[in-house]
C-alpha positions as CSV (number, residue, x, y, z in Angstrom):
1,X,75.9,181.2,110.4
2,X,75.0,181.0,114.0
3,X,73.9,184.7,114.1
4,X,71.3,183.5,111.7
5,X,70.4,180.0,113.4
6,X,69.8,182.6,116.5
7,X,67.7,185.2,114.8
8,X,65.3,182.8,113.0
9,X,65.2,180.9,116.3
10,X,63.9,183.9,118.1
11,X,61.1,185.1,115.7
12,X,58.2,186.4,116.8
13,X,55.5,184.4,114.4
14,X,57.0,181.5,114.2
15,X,55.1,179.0,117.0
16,X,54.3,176.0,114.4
17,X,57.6,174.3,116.4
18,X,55.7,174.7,119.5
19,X,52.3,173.5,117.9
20,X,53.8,170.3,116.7
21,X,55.8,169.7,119.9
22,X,52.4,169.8,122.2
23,X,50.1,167.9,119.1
24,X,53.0,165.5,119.4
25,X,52.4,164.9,123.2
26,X,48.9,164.6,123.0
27,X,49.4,161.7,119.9
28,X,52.0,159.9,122.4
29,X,49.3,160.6,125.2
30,X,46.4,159.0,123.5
31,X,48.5,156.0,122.1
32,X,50.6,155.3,124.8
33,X,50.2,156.0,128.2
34,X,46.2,156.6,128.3
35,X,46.3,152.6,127.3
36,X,48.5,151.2,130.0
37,X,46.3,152.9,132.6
38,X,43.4,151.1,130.9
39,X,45.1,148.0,131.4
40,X,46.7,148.8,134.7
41,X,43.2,149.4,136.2
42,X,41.6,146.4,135.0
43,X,44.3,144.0,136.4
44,X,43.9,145.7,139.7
45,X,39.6,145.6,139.1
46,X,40.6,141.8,138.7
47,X,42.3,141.0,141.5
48,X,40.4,142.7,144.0
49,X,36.9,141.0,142.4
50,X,38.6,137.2,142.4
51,X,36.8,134.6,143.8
52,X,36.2,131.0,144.4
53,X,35.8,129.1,141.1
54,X,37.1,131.5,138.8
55,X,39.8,130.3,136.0
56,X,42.9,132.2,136.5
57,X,46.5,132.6,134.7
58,X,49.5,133.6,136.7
59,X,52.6,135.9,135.2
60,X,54.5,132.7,135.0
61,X,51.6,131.0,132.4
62,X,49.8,128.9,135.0
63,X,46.4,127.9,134.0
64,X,44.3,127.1,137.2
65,X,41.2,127.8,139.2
66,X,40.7,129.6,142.7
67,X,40.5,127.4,145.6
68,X,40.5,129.4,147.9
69,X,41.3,133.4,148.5
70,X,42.3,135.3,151.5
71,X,43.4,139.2,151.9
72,X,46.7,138.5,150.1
73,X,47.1,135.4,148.6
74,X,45.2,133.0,146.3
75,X,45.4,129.0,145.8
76,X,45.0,127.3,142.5
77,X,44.7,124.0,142.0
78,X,46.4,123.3,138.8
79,X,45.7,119.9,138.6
80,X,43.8,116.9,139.9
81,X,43.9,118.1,143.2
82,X,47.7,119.8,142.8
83,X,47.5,123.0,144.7
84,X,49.6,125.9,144.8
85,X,49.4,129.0,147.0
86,X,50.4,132.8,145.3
87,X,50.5,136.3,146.2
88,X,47.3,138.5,144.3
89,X,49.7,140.1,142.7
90,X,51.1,137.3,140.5
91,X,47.6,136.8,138.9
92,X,47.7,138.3,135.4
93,X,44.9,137.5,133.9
94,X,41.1,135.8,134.5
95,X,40.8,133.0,132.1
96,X,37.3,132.1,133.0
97,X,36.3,135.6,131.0
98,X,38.1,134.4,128.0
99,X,36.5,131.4,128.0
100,X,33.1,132.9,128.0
101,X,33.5,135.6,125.3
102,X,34.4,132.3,122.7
C-alpha cells in the first residue's frame, strides 16, 4: 500500500497538485493579504495628512475633532471644550470623509 502511495506520488505527469497548490496562493493573495495592505496604507496616508479641523475616530470609538497636531500626538476636543491629547497612532479612522461621501 505504501509502495503504491509512493509510486503515484512520484509520477512524472502528474503536476495538477502543484497547479492547484500555487492558483490556491494567488486566490488567498488577492483576497487576503493584497486587502490589508490597502487598508494598512491608507490609515498611515491618514495620519500623516491630519490636520486642524478634521473629524476624527480613535481605536477606542471616540468621535472628535483636531485641535491641534504636533509630530506625534493629536488633541481632540470631544466635547464643548473637553480636550484630550493622543498618540497619531490611536487614530483609526477620519470621520469628516464619511460625513462628506453621505
Amino acid at each position: 500500500m505504501l509502495n503504491q502511495i509512493l509510486l503515484q506520488a512520484s509520477g512524472s505527469g502528474n503536476y495538477t497538485q502543484f497547479i492547484m497548490l500555487g492558483v490556491m496562493a494567488v486566490v488567498f493573495f488577492i483576497f487576503f493579504i493584497r486587502p490589508q495592505q490597502k487598508k494598512q496604507k491608507d490609515q498611515k496616508k491618514f495620519i500623516q495628512e491630519i490636520k486642524k479641523g478634521d473629524m476624527a475616530i480613535t481605536m477606542g470609538g471616540i468621535h472628535g475633532k483636531v485641535v491641534e497636531v504636533t509630530d506625534a500626538t493629536v488633541t481632540l476636543d470631544i466635547d464643548r471644550g473637553t480636550k484630550i491629547t493622543l498618540e497619531k497612532s490611536s487614530l483609526s479612522l477620519d470621520l469628516s470623509k464619511k460625513l462628506n461621501e453621505k
